[in-house]
C-alpha positions as CSV (number, residue, x, y, z in Angstrom):
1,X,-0.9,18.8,-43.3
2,X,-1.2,22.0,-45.6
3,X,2.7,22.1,-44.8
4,X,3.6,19.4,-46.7
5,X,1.0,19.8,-49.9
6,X,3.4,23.3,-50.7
7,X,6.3,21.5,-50.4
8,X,8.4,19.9,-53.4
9,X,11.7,18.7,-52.3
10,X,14.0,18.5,-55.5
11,X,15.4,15.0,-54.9
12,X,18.5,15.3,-56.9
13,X,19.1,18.9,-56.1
14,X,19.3,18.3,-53.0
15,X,21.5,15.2,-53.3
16,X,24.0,17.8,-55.9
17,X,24.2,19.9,-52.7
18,X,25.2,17.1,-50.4
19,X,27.6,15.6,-52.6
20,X,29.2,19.0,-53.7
21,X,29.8,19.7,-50.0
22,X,31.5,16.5,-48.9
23,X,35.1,16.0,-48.5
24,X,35.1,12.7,-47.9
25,X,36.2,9.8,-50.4
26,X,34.5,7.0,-49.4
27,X,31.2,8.6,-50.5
28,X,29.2,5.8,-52.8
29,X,25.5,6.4,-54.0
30,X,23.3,4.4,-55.2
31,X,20.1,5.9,-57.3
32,X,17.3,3.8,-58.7
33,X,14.4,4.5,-60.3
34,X,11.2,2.5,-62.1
35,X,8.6,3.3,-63.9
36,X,6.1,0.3,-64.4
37,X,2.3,0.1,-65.9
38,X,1.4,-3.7,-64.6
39,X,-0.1,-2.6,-61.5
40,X,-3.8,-2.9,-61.2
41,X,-4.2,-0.2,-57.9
42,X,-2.1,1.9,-59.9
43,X,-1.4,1.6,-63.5
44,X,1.5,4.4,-64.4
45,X,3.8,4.3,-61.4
46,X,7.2,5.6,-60.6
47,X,9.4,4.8,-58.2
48,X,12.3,6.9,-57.1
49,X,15.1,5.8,-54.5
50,X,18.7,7.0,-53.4
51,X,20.9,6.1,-50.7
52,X,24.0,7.6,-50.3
53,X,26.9,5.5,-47.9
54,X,29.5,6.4,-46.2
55,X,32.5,3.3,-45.7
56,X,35.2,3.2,-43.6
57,X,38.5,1.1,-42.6
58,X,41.4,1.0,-40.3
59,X,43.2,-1.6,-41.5
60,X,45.4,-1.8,-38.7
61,X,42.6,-2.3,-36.0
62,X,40.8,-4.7,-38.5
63,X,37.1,-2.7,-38.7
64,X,35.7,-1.9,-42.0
65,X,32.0,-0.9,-41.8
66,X,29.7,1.1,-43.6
67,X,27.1,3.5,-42.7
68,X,23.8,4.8,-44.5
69,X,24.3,8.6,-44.1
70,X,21.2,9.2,-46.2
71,X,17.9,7.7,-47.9
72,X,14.5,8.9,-50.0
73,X,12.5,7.7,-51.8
74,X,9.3,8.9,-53.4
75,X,6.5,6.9,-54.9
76,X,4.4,8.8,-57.9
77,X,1.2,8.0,-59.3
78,X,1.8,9.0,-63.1
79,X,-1.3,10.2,-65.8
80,X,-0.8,7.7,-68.8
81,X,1.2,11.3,-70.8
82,X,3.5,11.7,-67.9
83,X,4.4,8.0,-68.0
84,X,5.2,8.3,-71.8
85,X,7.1,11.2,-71.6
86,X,9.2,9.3,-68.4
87,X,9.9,6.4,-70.6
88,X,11.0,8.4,-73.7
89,X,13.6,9.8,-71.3
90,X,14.8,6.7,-69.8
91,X,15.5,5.3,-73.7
92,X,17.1,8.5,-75.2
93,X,19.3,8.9,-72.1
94,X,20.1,5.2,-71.0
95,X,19.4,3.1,-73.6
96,X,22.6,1.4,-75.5
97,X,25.4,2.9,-72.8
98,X,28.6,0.9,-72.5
99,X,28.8,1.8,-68.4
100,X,29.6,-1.2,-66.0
101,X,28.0,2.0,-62.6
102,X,24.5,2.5,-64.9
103,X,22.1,-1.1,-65.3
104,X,19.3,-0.5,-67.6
105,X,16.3,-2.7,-67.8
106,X,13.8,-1.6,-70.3
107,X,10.5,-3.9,-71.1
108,X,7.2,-3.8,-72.2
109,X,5.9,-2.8,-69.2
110,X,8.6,-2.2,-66.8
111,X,11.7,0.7,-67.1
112,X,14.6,0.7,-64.5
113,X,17.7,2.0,-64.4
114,X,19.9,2.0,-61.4
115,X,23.3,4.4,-61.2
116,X,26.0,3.2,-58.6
117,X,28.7,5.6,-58.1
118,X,31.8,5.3,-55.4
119,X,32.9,8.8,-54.7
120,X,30.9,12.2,-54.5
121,X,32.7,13.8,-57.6
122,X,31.4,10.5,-59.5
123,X,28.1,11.3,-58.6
124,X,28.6,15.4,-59.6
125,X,29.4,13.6,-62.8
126,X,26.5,11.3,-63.3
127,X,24.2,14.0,-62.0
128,X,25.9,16.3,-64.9
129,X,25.9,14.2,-67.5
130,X,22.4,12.9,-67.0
131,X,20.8,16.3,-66.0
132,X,17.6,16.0,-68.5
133,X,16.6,12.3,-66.9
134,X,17.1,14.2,-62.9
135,X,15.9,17.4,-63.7
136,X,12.5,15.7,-65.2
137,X,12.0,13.5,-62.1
138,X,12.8,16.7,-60.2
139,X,10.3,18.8,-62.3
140,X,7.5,16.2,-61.0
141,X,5.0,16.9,-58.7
């Protein structure tokens, strides 16, 4: 078990490195994350989650499926500073975009946001363009 208390896995790192090194087209992710403080067990709390799907047609044999190529999530348990500082960089980069792929939901006690993207260089883009908001959730421990 010591194994796993060294190991950090940079969520959106990792998901740059997957998305720079697919060739494919068809390549939509979806990334949401929430950051709440209503929970009794746990009263600053982050949730992180991306799935990344692969879809597919032939048109002329009539199939058109898609496929879940890759999921994570990870839960954290936030000190009351932490959860601030999370929130603050929800609003400064979400808050008042004009975007129909980025949903915000920011209240008193609950933050989301959730990015949908339909091809890998989409996602290059929203990972580059939102790089403070990934590399902070990255930067977690």
């Amino acid at each position: 078990m010591d194994l796993f208390n060294n190991v950090t896995l940079k969520h959106f790192k990792f998901l740059r490195f997957v998305a720079e090194n697919i060739d494919d087209d068809h390549v939509m992710c979806k990334i949401t994350s929430i950051a709440r403080s209503d929970r009794i067990d746990t009263p600053y709390y982050m949730d992180v989650h991306f799935a990344l799907t692969f879809c597919s047609d032939i048109e002329e044999k009539g199939i058109y499926h898609a496929m879940d190529i890759l999921k994570n999530q990870r839960l954290y348990n936030l000190k009351e500073d932490k959860y601030a500082e999370v929130v603050n960089v929800f609003k400064q980069n979400f808050e008042g975009l004009d975007d129909e792929r980025i949903k915000l939901r920011i209240e008193d006690k609950l933050n989301q946001i959730e990015i949908q993207t339909t091809s890998s260089d989409e996602l290059i883009e929203m990972l580059d363009k939102y790089s403070q908001f990934f590399d902070m959730i990255d930067s977690l421990n």
